[in-house]
N, C-alpha and C positions, 0 to 999 in steps of 0.2 A: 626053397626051405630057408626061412631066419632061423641061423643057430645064435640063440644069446645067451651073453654072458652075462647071468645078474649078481654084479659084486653088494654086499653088504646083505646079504640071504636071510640074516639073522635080528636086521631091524625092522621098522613096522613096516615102508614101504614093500621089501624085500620079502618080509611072511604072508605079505597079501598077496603078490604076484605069483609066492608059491603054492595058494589058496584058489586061486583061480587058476590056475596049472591044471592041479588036480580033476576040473571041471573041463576043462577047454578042449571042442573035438576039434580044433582047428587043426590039419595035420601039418601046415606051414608053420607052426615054430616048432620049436625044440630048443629045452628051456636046458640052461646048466649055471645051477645054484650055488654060489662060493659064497665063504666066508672068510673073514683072517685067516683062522685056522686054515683053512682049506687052499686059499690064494692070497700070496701080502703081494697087493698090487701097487707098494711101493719099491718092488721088487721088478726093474723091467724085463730081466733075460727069463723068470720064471711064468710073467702075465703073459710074453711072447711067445713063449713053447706053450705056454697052454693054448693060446689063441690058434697056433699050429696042428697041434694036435687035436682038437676039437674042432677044426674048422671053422673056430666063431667069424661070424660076419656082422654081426648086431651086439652091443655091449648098453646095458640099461645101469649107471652106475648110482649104485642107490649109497655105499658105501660111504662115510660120515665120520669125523668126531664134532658129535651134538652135545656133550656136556659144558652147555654155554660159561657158565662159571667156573668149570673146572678148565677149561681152555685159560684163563686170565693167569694160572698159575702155570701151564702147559702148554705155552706157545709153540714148542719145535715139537710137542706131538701132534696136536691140530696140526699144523701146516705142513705135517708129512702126510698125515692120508688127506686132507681137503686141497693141498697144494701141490706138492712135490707126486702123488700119487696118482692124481687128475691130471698133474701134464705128463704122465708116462701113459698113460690111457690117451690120450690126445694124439703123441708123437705114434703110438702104435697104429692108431686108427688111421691115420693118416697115413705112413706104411703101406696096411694092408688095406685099404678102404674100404671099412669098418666104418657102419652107423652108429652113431654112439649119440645116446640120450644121456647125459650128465642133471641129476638135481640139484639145484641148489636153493638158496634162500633167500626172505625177507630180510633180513638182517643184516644185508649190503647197503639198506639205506638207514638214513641218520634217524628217522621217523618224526620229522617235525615239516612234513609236510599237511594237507589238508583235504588234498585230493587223492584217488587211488595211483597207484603209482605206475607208469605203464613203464616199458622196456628201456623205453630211450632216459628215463628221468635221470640226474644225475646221483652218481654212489657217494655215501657216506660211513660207511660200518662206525661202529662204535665199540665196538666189543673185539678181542683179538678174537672169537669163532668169527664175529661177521668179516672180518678183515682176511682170515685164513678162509675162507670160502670166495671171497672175491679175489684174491690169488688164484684161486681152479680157475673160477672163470676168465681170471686175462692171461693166463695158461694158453686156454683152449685158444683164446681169441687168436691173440700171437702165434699158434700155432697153423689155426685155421685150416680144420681137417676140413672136406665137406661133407655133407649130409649130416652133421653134429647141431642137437639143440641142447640150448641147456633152458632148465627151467625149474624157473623159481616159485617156490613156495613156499608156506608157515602153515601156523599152529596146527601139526599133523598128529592124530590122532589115528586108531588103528582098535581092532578086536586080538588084535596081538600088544603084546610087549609095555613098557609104561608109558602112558600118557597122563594128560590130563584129566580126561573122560572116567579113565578106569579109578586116579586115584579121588577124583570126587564121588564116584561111586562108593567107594571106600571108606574113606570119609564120612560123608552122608550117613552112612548106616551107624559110627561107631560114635557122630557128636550130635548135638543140638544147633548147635552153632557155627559157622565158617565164618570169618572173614575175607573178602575176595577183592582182588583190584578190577576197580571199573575204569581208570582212567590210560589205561594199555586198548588199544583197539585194533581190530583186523578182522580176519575170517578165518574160521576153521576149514580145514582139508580133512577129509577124510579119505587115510591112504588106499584105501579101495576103488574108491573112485579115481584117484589119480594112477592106481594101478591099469585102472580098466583101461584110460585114455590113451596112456604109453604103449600098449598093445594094439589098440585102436588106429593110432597114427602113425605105427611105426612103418606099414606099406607104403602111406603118403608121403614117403619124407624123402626129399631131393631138390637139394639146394647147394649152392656153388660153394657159399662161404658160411662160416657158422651162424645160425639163426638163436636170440632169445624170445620164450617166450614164459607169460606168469601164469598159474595156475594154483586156484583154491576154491573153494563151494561161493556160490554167490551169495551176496548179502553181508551185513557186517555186523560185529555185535562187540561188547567187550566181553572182561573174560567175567567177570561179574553176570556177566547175561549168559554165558555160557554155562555155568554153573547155575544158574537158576532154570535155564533150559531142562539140562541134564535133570536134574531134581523132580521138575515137574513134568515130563515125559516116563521118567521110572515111579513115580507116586510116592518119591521121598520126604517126609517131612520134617525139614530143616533150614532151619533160618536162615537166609544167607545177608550178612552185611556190605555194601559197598565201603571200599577202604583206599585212599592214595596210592600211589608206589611210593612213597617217599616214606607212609608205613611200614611196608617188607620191604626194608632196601638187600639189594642182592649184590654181587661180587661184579657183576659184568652189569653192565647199561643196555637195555632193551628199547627195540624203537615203541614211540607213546603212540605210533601211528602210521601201521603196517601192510594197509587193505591196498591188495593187488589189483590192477587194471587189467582182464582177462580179455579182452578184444581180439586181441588179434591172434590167440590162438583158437579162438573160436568162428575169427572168418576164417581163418588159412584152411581148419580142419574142418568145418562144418561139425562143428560140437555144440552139446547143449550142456550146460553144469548145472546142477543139482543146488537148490539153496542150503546152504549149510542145516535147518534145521530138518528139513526131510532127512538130510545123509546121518546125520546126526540117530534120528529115530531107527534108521536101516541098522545104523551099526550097534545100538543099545539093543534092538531084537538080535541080531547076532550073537549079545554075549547074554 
């Protein structure tokens, strides 16, 4: 029996795993859904009595501060759940030897490479989130629980909570015209899909020292193509412009070029990913 623990319940990742709960005869897990409210797992003697009491063996940490610009003025909040909070989750795991799936992000690297970027490539964050999220990850490293992955991904979207998707949908219907940046590139994830994987690989996982790998829908697009995707799979009609970043300049520096090298979670696991615009269509019939 995997009892897990899935911290962050209440963001997209977290609502899909709860979504597929609801559905799953599998009688090997047994799912227990925190939230802040419910668990501050910056809090170690409280995540340790829960982990106690619950028997957890398996910890899925979806848990995040994602408000990339609002991080730039909120350093020491970012770095207490992305950092200080990730290596209490790590020393526990490690404790009680505890699988722990950690996500984290694109946003570790500088995005001015050209190629996708696989595991070993070297970090760069730019932004204080991408910089408080790669503290979790050399966290975990330097702790180096086993049977721990972490894994990185972007631009996630969800039939829960806000993203992108929902607010171009949104959008779409109330203007004529968008403005959208083409010259940001990556791949969309759709947190379903990556719910489903975590589930999928979580009996496979045993390995000595911490393992990364990347994970997002195949294929690449900018966000410009993504929003003309969206548009024309809903039968939106609405103009959409390609526009600079240097247009909407934003508070925090985003990488110009984000597309994951998904290899080697797909020989390790024997998985197939989904191209971004299938999962894409799954998740717009969804809502």
């Amino acid at each position: 029996m995997y009892n897990i623990l899935i911290t962050g319940s209440k963001g997209q990742l977290g609502q899909e795993l709860q979504f597929i709960s609801k559905s799953n005869t599998n009688t090997l897990y047994r799912f227990f859904f925190t939230s802040k409210k419910d668990l501050d797992i910056s809090n170690f003697k409280k995540v340790e009595q829960f982990i106690i009491d619950n028997k957890i063996n398996s910890i899925f940490n979806c848990a995040a501060y994602t408000a990339v610009d609002k991080a730039e003025d909120n350093e020491n909040t970012a770095c207490l759940i992305n950092f200080e909070a990730v290596k209490n989750l790590g020393e526990l795991t490690k404790k009680y030897n505890i699988t722990l799936i950690h996500i984290s992000t694109d946003y570790v690297f500088n995005g001015k490479s050209w190629m996708p970027y696989t595991e070993e490539k070297e970090v760069a964050p730019q932004s204080i989130y991408g910089i408080s999220k790669l503290k979790g990850e050399e966290a975990l490293k330097e702790i180096n629980p086993t049977n721990t992955l972490i894994i990185r991904t972007a631009w996630v979207y969800s039939t829960f909570g806000t993203n992108f998707v929902k607010t171009m949908l949104d959008l779409g219907k109330e203007r004529d015209q968008l403005n959208i940046i083409y010259d940001q590139v990556g791949s969309p994830t759709y947190a379903r899909d990556l719910a489903n994987v975590m589930l999928m690989i979580l009996p496979k996982i045993n390995s000595s020292k911490i393992e990364v790998y990347h994970y997002s829908n195949e294929g690449v697009c900018s966000w410009y193509d993504f929003a003309k995707a969206i548009f024309e799979i809903k039968g939106i009609d609405c103009n959409v412009s390609a526009i600079p970043s240097s247009a909407y300049p934003t508070k925090a520096r985003r990488p110009h070029y984000s597309v994951l090298n998904k290899q080697r979670i797909k020989d390790q696991f024997n998985i197939t990913i989904p191209y971004w615009r299938d999962s894409l269509k799954a998740c717009l019939n969804q809502l």
